[in-house]
Gaussian input, Z-matrix of N, CA and C with variables (Angstrom, degrees):
# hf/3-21g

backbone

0 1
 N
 C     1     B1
 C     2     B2     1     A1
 N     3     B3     2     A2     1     D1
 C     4     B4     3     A3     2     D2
 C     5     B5     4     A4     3     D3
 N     6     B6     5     A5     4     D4
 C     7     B7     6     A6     5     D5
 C     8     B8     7     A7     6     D6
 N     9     B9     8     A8     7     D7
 C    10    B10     9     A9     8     D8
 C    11    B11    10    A10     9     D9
 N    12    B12    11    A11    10    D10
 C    13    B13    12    A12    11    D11
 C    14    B14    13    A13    12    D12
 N    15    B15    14    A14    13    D13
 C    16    B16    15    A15    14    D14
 C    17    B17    16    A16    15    D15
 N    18    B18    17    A17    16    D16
 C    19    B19    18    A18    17    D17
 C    20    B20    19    A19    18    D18
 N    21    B21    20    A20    19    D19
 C    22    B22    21    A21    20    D20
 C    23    B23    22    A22    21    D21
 N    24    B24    23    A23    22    D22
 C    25    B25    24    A24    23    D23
 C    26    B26    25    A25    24    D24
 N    27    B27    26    A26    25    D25
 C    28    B28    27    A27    26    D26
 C    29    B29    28    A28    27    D27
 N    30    B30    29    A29    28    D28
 C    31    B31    30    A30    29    D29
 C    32    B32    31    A31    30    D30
 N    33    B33    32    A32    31    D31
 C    34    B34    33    A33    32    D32
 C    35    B35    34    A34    33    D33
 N    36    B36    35    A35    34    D34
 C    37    B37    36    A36    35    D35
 C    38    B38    37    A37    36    D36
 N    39    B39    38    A38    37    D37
 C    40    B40    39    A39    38    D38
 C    41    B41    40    A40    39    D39
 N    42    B42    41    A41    40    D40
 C    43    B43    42    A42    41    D41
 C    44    B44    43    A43    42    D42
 N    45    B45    44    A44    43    D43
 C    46    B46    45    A45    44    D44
 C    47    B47    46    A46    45    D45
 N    48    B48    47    A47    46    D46
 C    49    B49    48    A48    47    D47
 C    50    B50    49    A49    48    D48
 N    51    B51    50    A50    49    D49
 C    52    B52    51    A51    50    D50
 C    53    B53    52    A52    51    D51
 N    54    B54    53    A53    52    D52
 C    55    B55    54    A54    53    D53
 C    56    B56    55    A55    54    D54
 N    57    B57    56    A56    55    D55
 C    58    B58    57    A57    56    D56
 C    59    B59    58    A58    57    D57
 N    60    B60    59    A59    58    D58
 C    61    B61    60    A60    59    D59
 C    62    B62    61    A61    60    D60
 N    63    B63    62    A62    61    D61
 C    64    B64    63    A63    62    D62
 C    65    B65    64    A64    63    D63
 N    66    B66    65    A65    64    D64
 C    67    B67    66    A66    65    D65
 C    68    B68    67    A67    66    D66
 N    69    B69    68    A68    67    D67
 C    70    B70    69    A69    68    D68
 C    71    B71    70    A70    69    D69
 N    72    B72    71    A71    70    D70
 C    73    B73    72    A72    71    D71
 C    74    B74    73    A73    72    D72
 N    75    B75    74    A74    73    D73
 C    76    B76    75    A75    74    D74
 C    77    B77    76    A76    75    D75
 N    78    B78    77    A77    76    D76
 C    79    B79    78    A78    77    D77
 C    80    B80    79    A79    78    D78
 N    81    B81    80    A80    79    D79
 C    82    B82    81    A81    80    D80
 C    83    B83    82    A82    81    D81
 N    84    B84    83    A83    82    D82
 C    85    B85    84    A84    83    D83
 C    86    B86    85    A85    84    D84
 N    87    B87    86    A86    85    D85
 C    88    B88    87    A87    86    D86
 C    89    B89    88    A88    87    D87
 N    90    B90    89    A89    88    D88
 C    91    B91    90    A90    89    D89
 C    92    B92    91    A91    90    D90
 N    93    B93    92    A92    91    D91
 C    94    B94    93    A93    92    D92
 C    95    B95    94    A94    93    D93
 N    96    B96    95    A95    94    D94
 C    97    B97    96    A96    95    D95
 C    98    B98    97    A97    96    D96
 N    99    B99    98    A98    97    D97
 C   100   B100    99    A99    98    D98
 C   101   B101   100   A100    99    D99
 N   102   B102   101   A101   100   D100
 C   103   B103   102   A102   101   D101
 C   104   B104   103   A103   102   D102
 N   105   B105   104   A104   103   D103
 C   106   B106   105   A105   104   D104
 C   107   B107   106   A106   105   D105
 N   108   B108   107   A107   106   D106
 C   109   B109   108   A108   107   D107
 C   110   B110   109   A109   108   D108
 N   111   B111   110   A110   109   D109
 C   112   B112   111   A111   110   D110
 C   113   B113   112   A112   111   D111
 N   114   B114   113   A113   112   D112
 C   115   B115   114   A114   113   D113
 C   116   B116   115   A115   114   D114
 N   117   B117   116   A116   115   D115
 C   118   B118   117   A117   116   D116
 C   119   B119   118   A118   117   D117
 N   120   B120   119   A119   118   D118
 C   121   B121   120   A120   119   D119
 C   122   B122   121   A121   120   D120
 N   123   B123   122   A122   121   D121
 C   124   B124   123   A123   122   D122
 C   125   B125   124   A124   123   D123
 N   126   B126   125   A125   124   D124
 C   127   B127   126   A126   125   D125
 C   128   B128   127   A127   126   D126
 N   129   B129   128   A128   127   D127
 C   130   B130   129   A129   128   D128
 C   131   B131   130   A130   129   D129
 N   132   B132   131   A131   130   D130
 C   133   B133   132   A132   131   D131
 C   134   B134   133   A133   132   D132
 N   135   B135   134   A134   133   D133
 C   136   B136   135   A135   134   D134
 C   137   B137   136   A136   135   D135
 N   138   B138   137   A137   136   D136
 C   139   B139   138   A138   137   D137
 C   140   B140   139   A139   138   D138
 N   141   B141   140   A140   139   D139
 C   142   B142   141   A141   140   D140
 C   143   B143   142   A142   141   D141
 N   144   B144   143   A143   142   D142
 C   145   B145   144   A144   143   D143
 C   146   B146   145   A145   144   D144
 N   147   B147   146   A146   145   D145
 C   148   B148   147   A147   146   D146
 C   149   B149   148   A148   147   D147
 N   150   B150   149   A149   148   D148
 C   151   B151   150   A150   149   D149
 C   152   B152   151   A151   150   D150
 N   153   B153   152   A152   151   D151
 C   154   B154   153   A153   152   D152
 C   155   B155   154   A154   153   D153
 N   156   B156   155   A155   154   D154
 C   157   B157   156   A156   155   D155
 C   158   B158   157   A157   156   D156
 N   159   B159   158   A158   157   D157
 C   160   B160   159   A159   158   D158
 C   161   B161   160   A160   159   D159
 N   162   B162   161   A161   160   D160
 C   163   B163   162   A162   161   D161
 C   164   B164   163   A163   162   D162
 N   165   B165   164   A164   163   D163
 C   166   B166   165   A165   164   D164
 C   167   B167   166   A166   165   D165
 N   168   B168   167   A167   166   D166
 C   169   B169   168   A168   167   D167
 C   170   B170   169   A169   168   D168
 N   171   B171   170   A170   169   D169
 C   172   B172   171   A171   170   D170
 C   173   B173   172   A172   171   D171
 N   174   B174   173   A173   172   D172
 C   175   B175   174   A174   173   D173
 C   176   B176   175   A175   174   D174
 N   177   B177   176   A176   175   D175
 C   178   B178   177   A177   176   D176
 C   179   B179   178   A178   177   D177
 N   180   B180   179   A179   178   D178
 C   181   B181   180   A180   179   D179
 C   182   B182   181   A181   180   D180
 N   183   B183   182   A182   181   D181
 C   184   B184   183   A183   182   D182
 C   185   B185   184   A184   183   D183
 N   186   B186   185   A185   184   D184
 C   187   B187   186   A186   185   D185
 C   188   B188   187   A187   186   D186
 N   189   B189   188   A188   187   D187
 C   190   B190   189   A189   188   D188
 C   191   B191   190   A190   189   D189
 N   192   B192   191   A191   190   D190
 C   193   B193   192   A192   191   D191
 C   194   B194   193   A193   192   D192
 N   195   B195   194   A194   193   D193
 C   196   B196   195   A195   194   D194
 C   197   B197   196   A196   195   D195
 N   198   B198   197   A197   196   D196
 C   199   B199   198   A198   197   D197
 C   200   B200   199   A199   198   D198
 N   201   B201   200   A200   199   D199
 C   202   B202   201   A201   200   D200
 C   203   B203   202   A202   201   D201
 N   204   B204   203   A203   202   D202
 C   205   B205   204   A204   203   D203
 C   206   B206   205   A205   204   D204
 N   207   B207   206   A206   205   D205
 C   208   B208   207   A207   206   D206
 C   209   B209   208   A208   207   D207
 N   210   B210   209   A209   208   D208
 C   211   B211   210   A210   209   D209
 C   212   B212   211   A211   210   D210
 N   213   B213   212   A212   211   D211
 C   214   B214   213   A213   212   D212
 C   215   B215   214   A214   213   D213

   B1=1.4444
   B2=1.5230
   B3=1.2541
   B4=1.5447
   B5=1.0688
   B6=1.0973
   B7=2.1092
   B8=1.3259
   B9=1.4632
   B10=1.5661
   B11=1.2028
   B12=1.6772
   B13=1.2819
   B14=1.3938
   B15=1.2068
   B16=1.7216
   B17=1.5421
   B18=1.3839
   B19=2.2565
   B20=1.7652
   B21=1.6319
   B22=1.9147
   B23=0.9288
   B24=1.6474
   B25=1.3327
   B26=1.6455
   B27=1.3020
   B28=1.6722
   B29=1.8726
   B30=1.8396
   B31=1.3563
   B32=1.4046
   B33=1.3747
   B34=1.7772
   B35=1.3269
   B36=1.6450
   B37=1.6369
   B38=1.4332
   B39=1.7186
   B40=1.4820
   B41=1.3829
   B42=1.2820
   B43=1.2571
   B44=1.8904
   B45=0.7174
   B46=1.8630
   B47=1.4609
   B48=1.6890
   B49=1.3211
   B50=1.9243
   B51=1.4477
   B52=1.4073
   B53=1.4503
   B54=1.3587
   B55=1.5909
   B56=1.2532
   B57=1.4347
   B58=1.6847
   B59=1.7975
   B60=1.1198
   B61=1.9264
   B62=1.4355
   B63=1.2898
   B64=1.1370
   B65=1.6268
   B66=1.4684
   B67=1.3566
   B68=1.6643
   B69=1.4581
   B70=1.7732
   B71=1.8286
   B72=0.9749
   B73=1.3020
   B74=1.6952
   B75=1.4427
   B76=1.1876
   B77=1.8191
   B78=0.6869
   B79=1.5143
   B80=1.6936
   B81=0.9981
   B82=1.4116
   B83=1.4944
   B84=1.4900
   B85=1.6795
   B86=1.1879
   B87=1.3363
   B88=1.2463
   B89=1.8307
   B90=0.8217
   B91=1.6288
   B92=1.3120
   B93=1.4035
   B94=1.3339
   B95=1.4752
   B96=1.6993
   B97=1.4700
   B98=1.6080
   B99=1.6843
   B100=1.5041
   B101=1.3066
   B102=1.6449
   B103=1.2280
   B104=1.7183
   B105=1.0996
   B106=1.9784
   B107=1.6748
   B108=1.3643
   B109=1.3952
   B110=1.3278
   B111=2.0063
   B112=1.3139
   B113=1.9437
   B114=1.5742
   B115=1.7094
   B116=1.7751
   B117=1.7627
   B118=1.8650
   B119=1.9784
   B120=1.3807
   B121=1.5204
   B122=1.6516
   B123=1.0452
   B124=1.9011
   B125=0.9568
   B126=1.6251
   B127=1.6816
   B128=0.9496
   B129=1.1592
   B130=1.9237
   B131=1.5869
   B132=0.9141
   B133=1.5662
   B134=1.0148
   B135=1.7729
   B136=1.2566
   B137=1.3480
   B138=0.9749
   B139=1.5840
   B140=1.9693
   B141=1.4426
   B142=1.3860
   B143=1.8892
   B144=1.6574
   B145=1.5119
   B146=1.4122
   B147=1.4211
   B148=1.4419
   B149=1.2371
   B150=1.1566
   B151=1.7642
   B152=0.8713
   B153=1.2294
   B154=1.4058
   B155=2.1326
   B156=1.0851
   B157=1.7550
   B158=1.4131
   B159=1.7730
   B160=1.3714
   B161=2.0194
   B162=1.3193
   B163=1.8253
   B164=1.9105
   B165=1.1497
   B166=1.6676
   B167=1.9269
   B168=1.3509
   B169=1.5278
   B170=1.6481
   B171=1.1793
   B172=1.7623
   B173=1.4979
   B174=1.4217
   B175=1.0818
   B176=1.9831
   B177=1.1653
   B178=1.7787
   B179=1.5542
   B180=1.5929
   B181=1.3927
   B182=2.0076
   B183=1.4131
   B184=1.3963
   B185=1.2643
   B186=1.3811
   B187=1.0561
   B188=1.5437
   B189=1.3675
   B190=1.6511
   B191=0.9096
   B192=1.5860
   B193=1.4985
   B194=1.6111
   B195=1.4221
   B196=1.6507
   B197=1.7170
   B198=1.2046
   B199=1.2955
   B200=1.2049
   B201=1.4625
   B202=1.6934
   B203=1.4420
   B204=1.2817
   B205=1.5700
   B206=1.2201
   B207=1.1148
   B208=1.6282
   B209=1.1856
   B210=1.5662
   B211=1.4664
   B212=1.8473
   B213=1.1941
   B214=1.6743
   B215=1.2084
   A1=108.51
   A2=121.89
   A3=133.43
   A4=125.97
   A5=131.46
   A6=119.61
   A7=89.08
   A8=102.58
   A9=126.25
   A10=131.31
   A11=145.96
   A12=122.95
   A13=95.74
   A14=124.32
   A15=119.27
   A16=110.79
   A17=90.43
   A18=109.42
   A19=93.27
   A20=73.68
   A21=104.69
   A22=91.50
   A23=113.34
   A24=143.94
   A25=116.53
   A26=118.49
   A27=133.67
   A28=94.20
   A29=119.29
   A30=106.72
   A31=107.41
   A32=106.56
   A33=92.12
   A34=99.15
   A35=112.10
   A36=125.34
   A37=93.35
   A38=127.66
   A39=126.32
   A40=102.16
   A41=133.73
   A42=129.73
   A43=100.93
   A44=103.12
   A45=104.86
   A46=117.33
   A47=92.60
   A48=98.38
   A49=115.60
   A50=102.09
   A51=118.20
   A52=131.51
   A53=100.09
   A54=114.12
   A55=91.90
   A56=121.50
   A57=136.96
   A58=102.49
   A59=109.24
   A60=123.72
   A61=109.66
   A62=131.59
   A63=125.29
   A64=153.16
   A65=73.47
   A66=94.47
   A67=130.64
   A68=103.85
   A69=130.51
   A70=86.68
   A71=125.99
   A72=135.65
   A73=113.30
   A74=110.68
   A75=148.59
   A76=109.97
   A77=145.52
   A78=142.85
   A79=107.59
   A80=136.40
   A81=121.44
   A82=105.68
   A83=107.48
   A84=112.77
   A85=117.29
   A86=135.43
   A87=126.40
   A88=93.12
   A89=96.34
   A90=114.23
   A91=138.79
   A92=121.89
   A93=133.20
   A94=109.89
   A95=95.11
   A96=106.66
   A97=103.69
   A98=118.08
   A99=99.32
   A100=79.88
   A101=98.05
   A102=99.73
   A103=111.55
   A104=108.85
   A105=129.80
   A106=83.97
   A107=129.21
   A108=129.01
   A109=125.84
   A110=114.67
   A111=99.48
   A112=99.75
   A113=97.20
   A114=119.05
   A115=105.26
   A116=92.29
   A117=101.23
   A118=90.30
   A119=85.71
   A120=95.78
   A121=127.97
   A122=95.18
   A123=93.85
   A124=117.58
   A125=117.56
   A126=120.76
   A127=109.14
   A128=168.35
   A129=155.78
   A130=109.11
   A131=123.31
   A132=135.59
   A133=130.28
   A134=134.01
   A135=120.34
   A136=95.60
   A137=152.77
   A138=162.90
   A139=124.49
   A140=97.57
   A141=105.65
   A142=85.06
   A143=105.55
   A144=95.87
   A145=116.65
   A146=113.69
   A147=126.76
   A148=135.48
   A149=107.27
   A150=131.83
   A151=120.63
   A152=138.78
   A153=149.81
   A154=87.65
   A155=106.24
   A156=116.38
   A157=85.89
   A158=121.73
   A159=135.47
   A160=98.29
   A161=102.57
   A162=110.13
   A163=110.80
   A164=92.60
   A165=98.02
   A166=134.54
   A167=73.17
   A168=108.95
   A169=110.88
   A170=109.20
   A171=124.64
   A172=112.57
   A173=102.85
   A174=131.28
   A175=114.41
   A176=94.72
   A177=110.99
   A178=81.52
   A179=126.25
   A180=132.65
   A181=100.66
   A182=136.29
   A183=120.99
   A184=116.60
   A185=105.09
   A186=107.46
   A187=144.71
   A188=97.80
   A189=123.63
   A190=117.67
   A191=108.65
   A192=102.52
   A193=109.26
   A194=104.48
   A195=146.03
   A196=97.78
   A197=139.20
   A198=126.40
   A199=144.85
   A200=113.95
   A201=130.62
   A202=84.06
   A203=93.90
   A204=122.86
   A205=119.11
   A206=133.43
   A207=140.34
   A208=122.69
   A209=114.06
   A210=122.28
   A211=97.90
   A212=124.54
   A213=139.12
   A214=105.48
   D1=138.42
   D2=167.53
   D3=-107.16
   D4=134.79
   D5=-169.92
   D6=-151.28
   D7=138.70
   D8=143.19
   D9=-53.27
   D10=116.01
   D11=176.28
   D12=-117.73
   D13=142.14
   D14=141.07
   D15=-75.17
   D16=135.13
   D17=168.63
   D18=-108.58
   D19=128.72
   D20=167.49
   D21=-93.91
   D22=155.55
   D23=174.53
   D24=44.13
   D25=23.43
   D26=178.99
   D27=-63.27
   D28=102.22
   D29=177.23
   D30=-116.39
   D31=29.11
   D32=178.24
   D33=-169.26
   D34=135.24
   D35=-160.43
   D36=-75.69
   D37=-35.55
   D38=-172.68
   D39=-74.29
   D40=-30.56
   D41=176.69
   D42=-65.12
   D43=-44.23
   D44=-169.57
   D45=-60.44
   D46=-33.77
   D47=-176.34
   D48=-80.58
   D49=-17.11
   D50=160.40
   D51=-75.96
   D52=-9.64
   D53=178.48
   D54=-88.68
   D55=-84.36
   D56=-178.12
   D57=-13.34
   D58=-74.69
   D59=167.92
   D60=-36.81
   D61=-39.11
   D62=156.04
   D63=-64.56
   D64=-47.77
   D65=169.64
   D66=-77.18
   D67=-9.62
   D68=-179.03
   D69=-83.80
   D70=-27.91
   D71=-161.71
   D72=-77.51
   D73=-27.79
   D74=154.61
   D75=-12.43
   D76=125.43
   D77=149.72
   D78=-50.17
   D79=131.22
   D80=158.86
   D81=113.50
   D82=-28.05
   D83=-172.66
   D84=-61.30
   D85=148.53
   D86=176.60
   D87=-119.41
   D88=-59.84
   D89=158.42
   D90=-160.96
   D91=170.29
   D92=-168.15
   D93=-161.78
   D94=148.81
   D95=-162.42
   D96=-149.01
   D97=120.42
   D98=-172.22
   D99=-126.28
   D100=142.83
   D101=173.99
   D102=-124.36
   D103=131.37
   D104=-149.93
   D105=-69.33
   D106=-73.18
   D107=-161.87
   D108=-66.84
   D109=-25.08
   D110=-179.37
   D111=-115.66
   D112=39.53
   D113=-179.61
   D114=12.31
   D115=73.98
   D116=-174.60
   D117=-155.75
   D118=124.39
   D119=157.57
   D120=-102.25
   D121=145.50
   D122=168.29
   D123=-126.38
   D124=153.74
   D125=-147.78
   D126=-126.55
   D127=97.54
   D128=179.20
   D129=-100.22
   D130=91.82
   D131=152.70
   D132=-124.31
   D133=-177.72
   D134=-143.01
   D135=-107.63
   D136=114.95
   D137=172.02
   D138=-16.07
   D139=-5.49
   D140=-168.26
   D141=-102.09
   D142=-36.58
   D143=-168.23
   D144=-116.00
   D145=33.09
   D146=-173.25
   D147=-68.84
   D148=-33.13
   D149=154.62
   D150=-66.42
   D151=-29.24
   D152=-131.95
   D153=-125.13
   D154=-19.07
   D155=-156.97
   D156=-107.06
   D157=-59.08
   D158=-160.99
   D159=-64.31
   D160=-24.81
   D161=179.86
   D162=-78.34
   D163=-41.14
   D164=170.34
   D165=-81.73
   D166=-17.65
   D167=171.61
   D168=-73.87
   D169=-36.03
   D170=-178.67
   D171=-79.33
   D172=-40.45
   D173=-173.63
   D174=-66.56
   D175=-43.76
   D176=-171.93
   D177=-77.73
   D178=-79.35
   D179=-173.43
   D180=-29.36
   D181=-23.39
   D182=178.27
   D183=-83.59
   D184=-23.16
   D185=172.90
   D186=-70.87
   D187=-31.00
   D188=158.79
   D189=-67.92
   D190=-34.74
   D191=-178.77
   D192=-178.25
   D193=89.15
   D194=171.15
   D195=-24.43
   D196=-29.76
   D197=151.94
   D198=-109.00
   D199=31.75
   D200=-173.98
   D201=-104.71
   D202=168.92
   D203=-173.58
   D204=-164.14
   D205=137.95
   D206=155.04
   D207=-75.56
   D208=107.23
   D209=-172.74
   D210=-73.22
   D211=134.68
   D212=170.42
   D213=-99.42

């Protein structure tokens, strides 16, 4: 499965690019792509563990940066 997300409050392209690196890091990822200017991620994982990827995925993104978010 592949999904579009918009990220709230995404304020820095080096931060994004530290999320993306992380989040590829992921179990389950097939790929991922954040893109800083049109503040939208894309997700490719396998549909049985997508939630489960899209939760750790939220999780890595707080860490970079304690006020981004993944709009659902």
């Amino acid at each position: 499965m592949k999904k579009v997300f918009k990220l709230e409050d995404l304020d820095c392209a080096h931060c994004a690019a530290k999320m993306q690196d992380a989040i590829a890091k992921i179990d389950g990822v097939k790929a991922v792509s954040i893109n800083f200017l049109m503040q939208k991620m894309t997700l490719e994982a396998d549909d049985a563990v997508f939630e489960n990827v899209l939760k750790k995925a939220q999780k890595a993104i707080k860490k970079v940066e304690p006020d981004c978010r993944i709009v659902l």
